[in-house]
C-alpha positions in Angstrom: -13.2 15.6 19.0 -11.7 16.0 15.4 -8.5 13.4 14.6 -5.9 15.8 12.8 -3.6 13.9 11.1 -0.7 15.1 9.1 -1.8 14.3 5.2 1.5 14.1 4.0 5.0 12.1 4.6 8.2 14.1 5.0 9.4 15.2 1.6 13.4 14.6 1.6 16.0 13.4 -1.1 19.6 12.1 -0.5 20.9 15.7 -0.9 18.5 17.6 1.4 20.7 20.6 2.7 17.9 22.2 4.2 14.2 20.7 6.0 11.5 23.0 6.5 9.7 22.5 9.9 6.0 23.4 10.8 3.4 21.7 13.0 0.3 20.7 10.7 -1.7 22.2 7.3 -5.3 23.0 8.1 -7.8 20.2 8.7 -9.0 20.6 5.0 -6.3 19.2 3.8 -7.0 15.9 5.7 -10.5 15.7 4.8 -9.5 16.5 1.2 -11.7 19.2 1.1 -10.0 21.7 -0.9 -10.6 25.5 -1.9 -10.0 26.4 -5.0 -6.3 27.7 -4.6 -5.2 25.3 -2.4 -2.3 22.4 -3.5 -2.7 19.2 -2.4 1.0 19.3 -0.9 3.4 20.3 2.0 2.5 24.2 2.4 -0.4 24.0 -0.1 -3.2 26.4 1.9 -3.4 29.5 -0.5 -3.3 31.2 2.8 -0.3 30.1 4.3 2.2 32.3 2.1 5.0 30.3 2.3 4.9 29.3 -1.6 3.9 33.0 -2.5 7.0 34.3 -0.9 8.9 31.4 -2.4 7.3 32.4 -5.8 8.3 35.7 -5.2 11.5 35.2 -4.1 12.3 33.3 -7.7 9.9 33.9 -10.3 8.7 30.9 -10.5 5.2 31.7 -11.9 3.7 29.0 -9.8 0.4 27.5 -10.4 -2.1 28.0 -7.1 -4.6 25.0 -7.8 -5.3 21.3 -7.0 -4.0 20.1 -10.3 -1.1 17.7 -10.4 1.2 20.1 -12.0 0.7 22.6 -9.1 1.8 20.0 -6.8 4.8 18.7 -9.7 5.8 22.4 -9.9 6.7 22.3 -6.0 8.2 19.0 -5.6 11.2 20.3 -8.7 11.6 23.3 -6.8 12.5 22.0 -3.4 14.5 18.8 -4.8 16.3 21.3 -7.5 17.3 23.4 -4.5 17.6 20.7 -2.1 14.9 21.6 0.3 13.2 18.9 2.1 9.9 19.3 4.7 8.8 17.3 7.7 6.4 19.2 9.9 7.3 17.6 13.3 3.3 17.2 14.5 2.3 13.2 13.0 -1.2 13.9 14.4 -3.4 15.9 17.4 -7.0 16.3 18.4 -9.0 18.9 18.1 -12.1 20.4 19.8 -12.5 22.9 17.2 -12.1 22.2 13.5 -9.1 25.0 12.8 -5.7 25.3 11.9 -4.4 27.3 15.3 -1.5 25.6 17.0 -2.7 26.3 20.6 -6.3 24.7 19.8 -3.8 21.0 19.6 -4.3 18.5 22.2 -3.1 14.9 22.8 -0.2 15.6 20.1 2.4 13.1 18.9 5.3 14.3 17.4 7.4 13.0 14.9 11.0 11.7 15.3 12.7 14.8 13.4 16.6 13.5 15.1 15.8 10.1 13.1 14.8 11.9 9.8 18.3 13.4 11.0 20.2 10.8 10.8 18.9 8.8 8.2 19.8 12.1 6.1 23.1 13.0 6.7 23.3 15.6 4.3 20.9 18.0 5.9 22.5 20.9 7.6 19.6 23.4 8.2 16.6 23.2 10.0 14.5 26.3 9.1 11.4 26.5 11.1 8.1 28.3 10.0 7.4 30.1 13.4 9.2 30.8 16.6 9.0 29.5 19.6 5.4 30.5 20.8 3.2 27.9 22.8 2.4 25.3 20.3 4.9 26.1 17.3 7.6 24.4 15.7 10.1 25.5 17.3 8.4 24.7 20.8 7.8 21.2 19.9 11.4 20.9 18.6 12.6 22.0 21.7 10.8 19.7 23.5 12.0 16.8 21.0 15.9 17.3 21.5 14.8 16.7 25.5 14.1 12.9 25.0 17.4 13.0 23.4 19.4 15.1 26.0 20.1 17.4 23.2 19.2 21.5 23.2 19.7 24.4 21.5 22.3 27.0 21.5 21.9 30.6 21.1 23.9 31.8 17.6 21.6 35.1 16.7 19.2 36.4 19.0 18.2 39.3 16.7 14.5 38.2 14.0 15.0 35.4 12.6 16.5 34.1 15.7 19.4 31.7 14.4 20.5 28.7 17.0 22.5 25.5 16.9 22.7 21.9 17.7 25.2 19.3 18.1 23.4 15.8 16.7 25.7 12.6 17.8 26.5 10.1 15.2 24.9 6.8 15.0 27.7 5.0 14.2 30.3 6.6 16.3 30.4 8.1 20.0 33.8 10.2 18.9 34.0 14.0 19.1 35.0 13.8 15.3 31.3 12.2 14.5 29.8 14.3 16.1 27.4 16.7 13.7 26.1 20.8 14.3 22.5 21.6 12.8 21.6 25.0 12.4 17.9 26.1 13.5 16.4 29.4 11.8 13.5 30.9 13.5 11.6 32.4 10.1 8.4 34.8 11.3 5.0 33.0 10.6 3.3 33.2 7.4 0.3 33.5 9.5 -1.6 36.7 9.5 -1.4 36.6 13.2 2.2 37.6 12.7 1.6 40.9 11.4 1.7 42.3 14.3 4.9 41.3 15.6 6.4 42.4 12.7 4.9 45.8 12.5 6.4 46.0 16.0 10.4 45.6 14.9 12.7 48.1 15.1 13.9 47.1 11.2 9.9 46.7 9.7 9.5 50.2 11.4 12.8 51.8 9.5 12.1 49.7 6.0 8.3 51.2 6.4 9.4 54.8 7.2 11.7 55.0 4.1 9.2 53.1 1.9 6.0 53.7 2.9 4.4 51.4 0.4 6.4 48.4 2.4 4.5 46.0 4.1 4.9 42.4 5.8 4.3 40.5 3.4 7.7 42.4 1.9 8.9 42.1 5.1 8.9 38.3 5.1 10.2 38.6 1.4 12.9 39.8 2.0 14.0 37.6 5.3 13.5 34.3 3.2 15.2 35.0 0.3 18.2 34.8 2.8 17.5 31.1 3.3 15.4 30.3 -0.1 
């Protein structure tokens, strides 16, 4: 049984608006055995896609390597644009060595709702997959249970938007209390392709454009919230 552990601490400043949510990078990254393209950072698998759409989104030229600067490049960005990230898996087991969520067992999650409240500031919660078996969202849900908290349907049309109401620490009053928004972004996984080559909007973008694809698709939803 392989020990998955998350590599990295949750990357958040004072004036985190927003806090990217996933489950865990692929076991490489905890074994430090890195391809060639990979970043030694939140999101760094060159296969992943999340800092290509990102890139794409704002030009950023980014390097796609395990130098320091590659990883420097990515911590300005999200601290410029007040971004933070704490996947909400600390650690799992697994009987094969992959990066699928479903292949998790005996997982312990993190304690998001604290991260929550030590950072007031964040507003957004912006989660890198929907609320299959095993993703962030999923997990999420079942984190706001220990806390009698849930979500609340805003948008249910892709990405599906919902909301939360987070008491505050210091006060039990209506007036302390604090809404979160949830977005539901679609996977950068390639297993996604699929479901988006199944929506009625992918279909109508594809007809007009044939040369569109998902990987504009997903382009074009997170420049919305990137």
């Amino acid at each position: 049984m392989f020990f998955h552990k998350h590599p990295y601490k949750p990357f958040i400043q004072k004036d985190t608006k927003k806090l990217i949510v996933g489950t865990l990078p692929p076991p490489r990254f905890s074994t430090g055995d890195l391809l060639e393209k990979d970043v030694d950072f939140c999101y760094g698998s060159y296969y992943n896609s999340l800092w290509l759409f990102i890139d794409k989104i704002h030009n950023l030229n980014l390097r796609y390597d395990n130098s320091q600067k590659a990883i420097e490049e990515r911590m300005r960005f999200l601290t410029e644009n007040q971004i933070g990230v704490c996947d909400i898996v600390e650690s799992a087991e697994r009987e094969k060595i992959d990066a699928s969520d479903l292949g998790m067992q005996n997982i312990k999650l993190r304690d998001v709702i604290s991260y929550l409240n030590q950072y007031p500031s964040i507003e957004t919660i912006l989660f890198t997959g929907g609320n299959s078996k095993n993703g962030p969202e999923y997990f999420f849900r079942k984190h706001l249970k220990a806390y009698s908290l849930k979500l609340e349907l805003v948008n249910n049309e892709v990405p599906r938007i919902h909301q939360f109401v987070i008491p505050s620490e210091a006060r039990e009053s209506a007036q302390s209390q604090r809404k979160i928004k949830t977005i539901s972004l679609t996977s950068g996984s390639g297993a996604a392709n699929i479901s988006i080559s199944r929506l009625p909007l992918y279909k109508q973008l594809k007809a007009k454009n044939p040369k569109f694809n998902t990987f504009d698709f997903r382009v074009m939803q997170y420049s919305e919230f990137f």
